[in-house]
C-alpha positions, -999 to +999 in steps of 0.1 A: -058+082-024-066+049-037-036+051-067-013+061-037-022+033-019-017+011-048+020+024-053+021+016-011+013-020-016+033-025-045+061-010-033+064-032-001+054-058-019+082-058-044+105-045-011+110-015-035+112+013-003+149+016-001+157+012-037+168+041-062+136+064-067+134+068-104+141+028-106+113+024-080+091+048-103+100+027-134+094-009-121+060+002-104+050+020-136+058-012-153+027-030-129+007-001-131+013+022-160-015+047-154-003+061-115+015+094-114+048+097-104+037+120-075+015+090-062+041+067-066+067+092-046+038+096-020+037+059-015+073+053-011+073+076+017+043+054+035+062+025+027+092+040+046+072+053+076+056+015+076+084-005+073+109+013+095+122-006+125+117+012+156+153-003+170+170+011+137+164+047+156+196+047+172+200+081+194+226+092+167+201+091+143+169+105+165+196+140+171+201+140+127+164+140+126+159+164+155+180+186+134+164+185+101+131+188+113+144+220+134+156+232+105+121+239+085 
């Protein structure tokens, strides 16, 4: 948990959380060469849920996630 919350920090830090994931993996391995790339995926995702604006949750975009969590 702690190397997850290490990519989370670094990630916002660097405002990585909407970039390309496998450049996101390389820049953060570049800080901290020893985290996994699971961790680092792990703590993109927290940095999404944290950083996301509630008002950006437009209705058109509450039924596309409606949908996608339906389908499971």
């Amino acid at each position: 948990m702690k190397n997850i919350l290490s990519a989370v920090i670094i990630v916002i830090k660097n405002n990585l959380q909407y970039n390309d994931v496998k450049d996101t993996i390389n820049r953060v391995k570049q800080i901290r060469p020893e985290l996994s790339d699971y961790d680092i995926i792990a703590g993109i995702n927290i940095a999404r849920r944290i950083m996301f604006r509630e008002d950006y949750m437009t209705e058109e975009i509450k039924r596309e996630i409606d949908m996608w969590e339906r389908s499971d």
